[in-house]
C-alpha positions as CSV (number, residue, x, y, z in Angstrom):
1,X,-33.1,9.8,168.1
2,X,-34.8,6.6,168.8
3,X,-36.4,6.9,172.2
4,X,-36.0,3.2,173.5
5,X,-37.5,1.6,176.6
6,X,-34.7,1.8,179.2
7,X,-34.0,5.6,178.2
8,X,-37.7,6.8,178.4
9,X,-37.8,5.3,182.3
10,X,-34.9,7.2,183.0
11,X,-36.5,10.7,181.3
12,X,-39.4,10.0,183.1
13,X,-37.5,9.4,186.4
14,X,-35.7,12.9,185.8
15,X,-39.3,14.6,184.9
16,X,-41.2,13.1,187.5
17,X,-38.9,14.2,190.4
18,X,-37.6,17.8,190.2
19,X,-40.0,16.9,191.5
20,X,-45.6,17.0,186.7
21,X,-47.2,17.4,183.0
22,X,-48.0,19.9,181.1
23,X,-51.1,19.7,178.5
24,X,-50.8,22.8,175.8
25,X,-52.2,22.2,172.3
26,X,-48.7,24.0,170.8
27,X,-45.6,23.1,170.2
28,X,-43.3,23.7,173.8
29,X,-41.7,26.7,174.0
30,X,-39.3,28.8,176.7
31,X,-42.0,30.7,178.8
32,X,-40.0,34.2,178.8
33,X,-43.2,36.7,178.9
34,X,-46.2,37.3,181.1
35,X,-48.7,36.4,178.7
36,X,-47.1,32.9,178.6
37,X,-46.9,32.8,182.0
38,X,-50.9,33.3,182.0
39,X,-51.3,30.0,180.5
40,X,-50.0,28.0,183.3
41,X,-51.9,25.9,185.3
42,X,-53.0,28.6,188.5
43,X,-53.7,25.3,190.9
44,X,-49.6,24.5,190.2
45,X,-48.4,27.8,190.0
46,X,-49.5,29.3,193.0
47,X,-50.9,32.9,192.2
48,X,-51.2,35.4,194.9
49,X,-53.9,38.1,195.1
50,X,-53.3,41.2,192.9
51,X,-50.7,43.2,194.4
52,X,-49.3,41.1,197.2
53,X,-46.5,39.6,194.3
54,X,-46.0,36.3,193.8
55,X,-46.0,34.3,196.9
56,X,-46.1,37.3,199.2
57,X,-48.5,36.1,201.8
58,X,-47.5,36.8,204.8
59,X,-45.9,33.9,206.5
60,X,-47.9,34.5,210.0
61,X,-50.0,37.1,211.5
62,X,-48.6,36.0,215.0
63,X,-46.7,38.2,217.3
64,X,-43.1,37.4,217.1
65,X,-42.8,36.6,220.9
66,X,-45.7,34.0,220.9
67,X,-45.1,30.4,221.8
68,X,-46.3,27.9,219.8
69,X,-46.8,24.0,220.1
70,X,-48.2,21.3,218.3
71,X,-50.0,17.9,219.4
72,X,-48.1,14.7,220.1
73,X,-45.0,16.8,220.6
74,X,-42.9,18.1,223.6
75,X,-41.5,21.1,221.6
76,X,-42.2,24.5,221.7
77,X,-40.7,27.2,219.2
78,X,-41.6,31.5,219.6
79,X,-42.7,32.3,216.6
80,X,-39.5,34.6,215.6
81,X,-37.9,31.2,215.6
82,X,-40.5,29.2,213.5
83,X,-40.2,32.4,211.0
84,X,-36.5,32.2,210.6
85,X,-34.9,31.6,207.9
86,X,-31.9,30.0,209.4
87,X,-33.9,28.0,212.2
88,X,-35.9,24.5,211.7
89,X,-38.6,23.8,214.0
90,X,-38.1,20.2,215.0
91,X,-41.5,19.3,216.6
92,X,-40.4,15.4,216.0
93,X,-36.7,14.9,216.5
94,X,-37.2,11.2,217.7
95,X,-38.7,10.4,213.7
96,X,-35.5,11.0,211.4
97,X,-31.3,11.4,212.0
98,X,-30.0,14.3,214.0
99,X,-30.0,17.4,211.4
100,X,-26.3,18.5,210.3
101,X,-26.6,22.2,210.7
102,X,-26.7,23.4,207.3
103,X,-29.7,21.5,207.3
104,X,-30.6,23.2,210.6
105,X,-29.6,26.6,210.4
106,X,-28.1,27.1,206.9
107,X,-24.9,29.6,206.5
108,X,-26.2,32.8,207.0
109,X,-26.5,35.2,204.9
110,X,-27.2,33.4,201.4
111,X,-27.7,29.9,202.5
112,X,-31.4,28.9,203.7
113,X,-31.8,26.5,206.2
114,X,-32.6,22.8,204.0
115,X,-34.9,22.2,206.8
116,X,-36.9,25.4,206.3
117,X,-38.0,24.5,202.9
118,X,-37.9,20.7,202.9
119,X,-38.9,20.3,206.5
120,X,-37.1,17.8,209.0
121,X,-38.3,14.7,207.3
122,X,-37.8,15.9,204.1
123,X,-41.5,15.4,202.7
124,X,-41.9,19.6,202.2
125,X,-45.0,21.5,201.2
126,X,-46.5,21.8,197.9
127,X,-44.3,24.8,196.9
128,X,-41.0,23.3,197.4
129,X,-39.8,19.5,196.5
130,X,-40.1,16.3,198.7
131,X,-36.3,14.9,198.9
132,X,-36.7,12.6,201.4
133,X,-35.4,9.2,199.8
134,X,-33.9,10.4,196.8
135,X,-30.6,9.5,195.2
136,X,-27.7,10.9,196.7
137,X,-26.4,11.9,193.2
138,X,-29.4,12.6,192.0
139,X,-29.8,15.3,194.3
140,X,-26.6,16.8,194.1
141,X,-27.1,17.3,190.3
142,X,-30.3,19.2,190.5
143,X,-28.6,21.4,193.1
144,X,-26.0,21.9,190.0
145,X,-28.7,22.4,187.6
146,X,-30.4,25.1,189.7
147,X,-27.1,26.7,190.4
148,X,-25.8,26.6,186.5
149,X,-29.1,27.8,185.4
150,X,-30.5,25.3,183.2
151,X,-33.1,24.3,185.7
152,X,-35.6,27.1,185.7
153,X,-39.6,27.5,186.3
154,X,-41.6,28.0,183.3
155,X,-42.8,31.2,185.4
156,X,-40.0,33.4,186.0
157,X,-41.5,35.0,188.8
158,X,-41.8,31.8,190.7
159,X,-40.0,32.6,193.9
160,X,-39.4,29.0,195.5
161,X,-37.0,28.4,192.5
162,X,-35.2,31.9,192.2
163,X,-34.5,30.8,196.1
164,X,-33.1,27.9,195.2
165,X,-31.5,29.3,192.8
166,X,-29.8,31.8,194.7
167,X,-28.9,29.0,197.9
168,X,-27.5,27.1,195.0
169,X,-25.1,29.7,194.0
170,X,-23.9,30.2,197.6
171,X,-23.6,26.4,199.1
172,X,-20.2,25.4,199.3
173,X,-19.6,21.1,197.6
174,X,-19.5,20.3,201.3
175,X,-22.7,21.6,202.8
176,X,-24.3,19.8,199.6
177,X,-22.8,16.6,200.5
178,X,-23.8,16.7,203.9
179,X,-27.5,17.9,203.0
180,X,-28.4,15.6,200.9
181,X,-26.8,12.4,202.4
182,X,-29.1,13.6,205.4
183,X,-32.5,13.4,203.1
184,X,-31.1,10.1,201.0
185,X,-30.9,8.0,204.5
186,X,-34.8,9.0,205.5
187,X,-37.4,6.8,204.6
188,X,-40.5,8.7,202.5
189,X,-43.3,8.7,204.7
190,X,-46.9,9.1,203.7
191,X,-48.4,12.5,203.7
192,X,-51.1,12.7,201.0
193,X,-54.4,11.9,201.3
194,X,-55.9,11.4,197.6
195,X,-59.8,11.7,197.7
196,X,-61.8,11.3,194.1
197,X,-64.4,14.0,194.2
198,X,-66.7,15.6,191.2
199,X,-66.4,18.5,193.6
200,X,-63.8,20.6,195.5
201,X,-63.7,23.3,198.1
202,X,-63.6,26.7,196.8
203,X,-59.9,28.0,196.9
204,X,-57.6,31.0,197.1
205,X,-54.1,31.8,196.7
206,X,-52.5,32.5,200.4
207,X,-48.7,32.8,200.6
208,X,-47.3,29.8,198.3
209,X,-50.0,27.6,198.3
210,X,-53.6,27.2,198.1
211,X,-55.9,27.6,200.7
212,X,-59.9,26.7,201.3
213,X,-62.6,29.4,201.5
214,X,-65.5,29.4,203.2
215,X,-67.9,29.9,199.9
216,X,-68.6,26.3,199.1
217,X,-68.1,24.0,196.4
218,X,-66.9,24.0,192.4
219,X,-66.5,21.7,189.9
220,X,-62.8,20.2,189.8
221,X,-62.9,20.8,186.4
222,X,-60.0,18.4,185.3
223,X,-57.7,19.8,188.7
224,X,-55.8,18.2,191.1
225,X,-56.2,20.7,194.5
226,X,-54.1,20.3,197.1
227,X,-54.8,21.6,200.7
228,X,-53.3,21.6,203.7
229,X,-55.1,19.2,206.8
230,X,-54.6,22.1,209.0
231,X,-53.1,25.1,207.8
232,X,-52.1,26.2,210.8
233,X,-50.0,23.1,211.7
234,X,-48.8,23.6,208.0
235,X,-47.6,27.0,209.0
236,X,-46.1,26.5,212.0
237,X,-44.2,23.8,209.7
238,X,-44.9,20.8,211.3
239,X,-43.4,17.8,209.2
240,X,-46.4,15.6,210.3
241,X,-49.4,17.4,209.2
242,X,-50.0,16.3,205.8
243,X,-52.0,17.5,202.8
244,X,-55.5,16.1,201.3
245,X,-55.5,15.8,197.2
246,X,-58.6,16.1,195.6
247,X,-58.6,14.3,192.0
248,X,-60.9,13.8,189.8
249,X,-63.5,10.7,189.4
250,X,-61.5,7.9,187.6
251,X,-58.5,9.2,187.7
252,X,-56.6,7.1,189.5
253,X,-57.6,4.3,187.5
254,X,-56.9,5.8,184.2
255,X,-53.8,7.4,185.5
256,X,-52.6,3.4,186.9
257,X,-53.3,2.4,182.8
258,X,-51.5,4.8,181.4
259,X,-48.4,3.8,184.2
260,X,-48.7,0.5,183.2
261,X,-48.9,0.4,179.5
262,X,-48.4,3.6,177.8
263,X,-51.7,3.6,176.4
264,X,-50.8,1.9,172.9
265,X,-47.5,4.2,172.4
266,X,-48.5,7.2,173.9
267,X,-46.2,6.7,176.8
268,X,-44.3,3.6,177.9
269,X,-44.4,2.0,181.4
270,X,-43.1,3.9,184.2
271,X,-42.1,0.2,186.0
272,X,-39.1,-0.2,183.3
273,X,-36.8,1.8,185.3
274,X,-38.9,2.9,188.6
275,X,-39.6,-1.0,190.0
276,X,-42.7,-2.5,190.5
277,X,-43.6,-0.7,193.0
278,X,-42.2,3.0,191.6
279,X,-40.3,3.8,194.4
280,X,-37.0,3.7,192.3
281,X,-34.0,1.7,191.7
282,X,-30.3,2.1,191.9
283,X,-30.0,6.3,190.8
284,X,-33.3,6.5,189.5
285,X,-35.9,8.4,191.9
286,X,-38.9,7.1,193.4
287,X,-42.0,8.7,192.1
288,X,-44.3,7.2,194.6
289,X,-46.3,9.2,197.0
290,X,-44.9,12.6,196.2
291,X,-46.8,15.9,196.0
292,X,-48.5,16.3,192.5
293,X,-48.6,20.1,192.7
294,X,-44.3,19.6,192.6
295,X,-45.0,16.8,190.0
296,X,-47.4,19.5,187.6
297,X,-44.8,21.5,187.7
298,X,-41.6,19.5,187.0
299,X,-43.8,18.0,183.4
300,X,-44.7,21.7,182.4
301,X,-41.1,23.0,183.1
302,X,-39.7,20.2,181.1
303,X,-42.4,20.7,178.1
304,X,-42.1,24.4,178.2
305,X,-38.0,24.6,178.1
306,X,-37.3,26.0,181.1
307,X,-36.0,23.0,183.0
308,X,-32.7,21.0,181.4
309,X,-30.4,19.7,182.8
310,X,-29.3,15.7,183.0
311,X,-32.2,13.7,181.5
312,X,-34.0,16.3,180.1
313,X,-32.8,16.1,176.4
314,X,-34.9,12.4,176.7
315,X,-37.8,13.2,178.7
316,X,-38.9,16.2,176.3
317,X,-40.3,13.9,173.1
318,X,-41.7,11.2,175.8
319,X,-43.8,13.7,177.1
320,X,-45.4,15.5,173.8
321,X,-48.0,13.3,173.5
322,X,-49.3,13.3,177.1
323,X,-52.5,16.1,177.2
324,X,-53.2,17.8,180.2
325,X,-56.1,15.0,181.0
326,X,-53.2,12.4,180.8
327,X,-50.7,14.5,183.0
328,X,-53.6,14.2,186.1
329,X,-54.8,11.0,185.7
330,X,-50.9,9.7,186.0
331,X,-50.3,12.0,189.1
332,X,-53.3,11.6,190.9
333,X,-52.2,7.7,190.7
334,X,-48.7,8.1,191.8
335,X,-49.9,10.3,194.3
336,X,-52.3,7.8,195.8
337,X,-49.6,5.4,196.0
338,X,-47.5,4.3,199.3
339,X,-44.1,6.5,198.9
């Protein structure tokens, strides 16, 4: 099939938000087995310390009784609340609508709370996607994807999708409609700070995303980390404590050539369908500003098989050609941009 201009933009709009890249030398194949699951990316597949299972830090080491707040807000939460899975902490009520309740407190016992994942203002953490802004219909057919099963993770033990998964299977049409006319009215707001660096804090795997140790410095080494500002604030989920990036030198330059030409028929211009400015137009998603750990991911799942879905069947030629260098430099740029 001839892959034309207008029906690459929309691929990529599909790929970008599931809200990634993937850069393997072989041919793109269903991840079904550990030792394919070895090869992913470990800075966009978070993996937890031997033993604890994936994602299984805890979620607080705070007694359940303790009161917690955060600066510039009049809230206060105990943490059995903050820990819920069917309560939202809403440290800022005054910055976005008032929450409908699935969004709020879920439907106990299979639905989540929206808010618990996404977070009030719908911008979310690294291991779940940043909704605010998107296309009402957009969203609602990723929720079908997830719940049909033809939008996987290209690691099967990934527990932020089987979640999803599972709160897909269980929301009634309704709830959906609700949720995500909720998220499509609030305005993206900016929550990554993209520093170019030869050199990054040393890491570890703590819960579902990456955290900073206290043992120096490494190389990047062709990585895009993402840490919390203040992991605290992060864990006590509040919606306005953002994340620094740390790309590598030049990539957001190379990654802002590629957007904008394709590099000679490697890729074609993200603009097409995105805008100008990338922040989407009509049905097609903004891929401004958003987290590039959920970006990684989205490319790889689409590369690997495991996500399909609406759009997919277009995206997966686009992105063949793209190596793993290409995949960074494009995300660190539409990372550093305004979302």
């Amino acid at each position: 099939m001839k892959i034309t201009k207008g029906r690459f933009a929309a691929a990529l709009a599909f790929t970008l938000l599931g809200l990634g890249f993937r850069g393997w030398s072989q041919a793109p194949t269903a991840v079904a087995n550990s030792e394919a699951t070895q090869q992913l990316p470990t800075w966009a597949y978070i993996d937890p310390p031997s033993g604890r299972g994936r994602g299984a830090g805890p979620r607080n080491t705070n007694p359940t009784d303790a009161v917690h707040h955060v600066p510039g807000s009049t809230q206060e939460y105990p943490q059995s609340f903050i820990s819920s899975l069917f309560n939202v902490p809403d440290w800022f009520p005054e910055s976005h609508p008032p929450m409908p309740d699935v969004v709020a407190h879920g439907r106990p016992p299979s639905v989540w709370a929206c808010g618990f994942c996404h977070l009030p203002n719908g911008m979310a953490r690294p291991e779940n996607e940043s909704i605010a802004g998107l296309p009402v219909q957009y969203m609602i057919q990723q929720i079908h994807d997830f719940k049909s099963g033809v939008r996987k993770s290209s690691d099967p033990n990934l527990l932020s999708v089987q979640h999803m998964k599972n709160v897909a299977l269980a929301v009634s049409e309704e709830d959906i409609n609700v949720a995500v006319q909720y998220y499509a009215s609030i305005k993206p707001t900016p929550a990554m700070r993209v520093v170019e660096t030869d050199m990054v804090p040393k890491t570890k795997p703590t819960g579902f995303m990456l955290q900073a140790t206290d043992d120096g410095e490494e190389p990047i080494a062709g990585r895009i980390i993402e840490l919390p500002e203040d992991r605290d604030l992060t864990e006590l989920r509040d919606d306005k404590s953002g994340f620094v990036v740390y790309v590598q030198k030049g990539s957001i330059k190379k990654g802002e050539e590629l957007v904008a030409s394709g590099d000679n028929g490697k890729s074609l211009p993200c603009v097409t369908c995105h805008g100008s400015d990338l922040r989407g137009v009509g049905n097609i998603p903004s891929i401004a500003g958003r987290s590039p750990t959920q970006m990684v991911r989205q490319i790889i799942d689409f590369q690997t098989g495991a996500r399909n879905g609406q759009g997919a069947a277009m995206m997966k030629p686009v992105v063949t050609n793209l190596n793993l260098n290409d995949i960074v430099n494009i995300v660190a740029y539409l990372t550093s941009l305004k979302p």
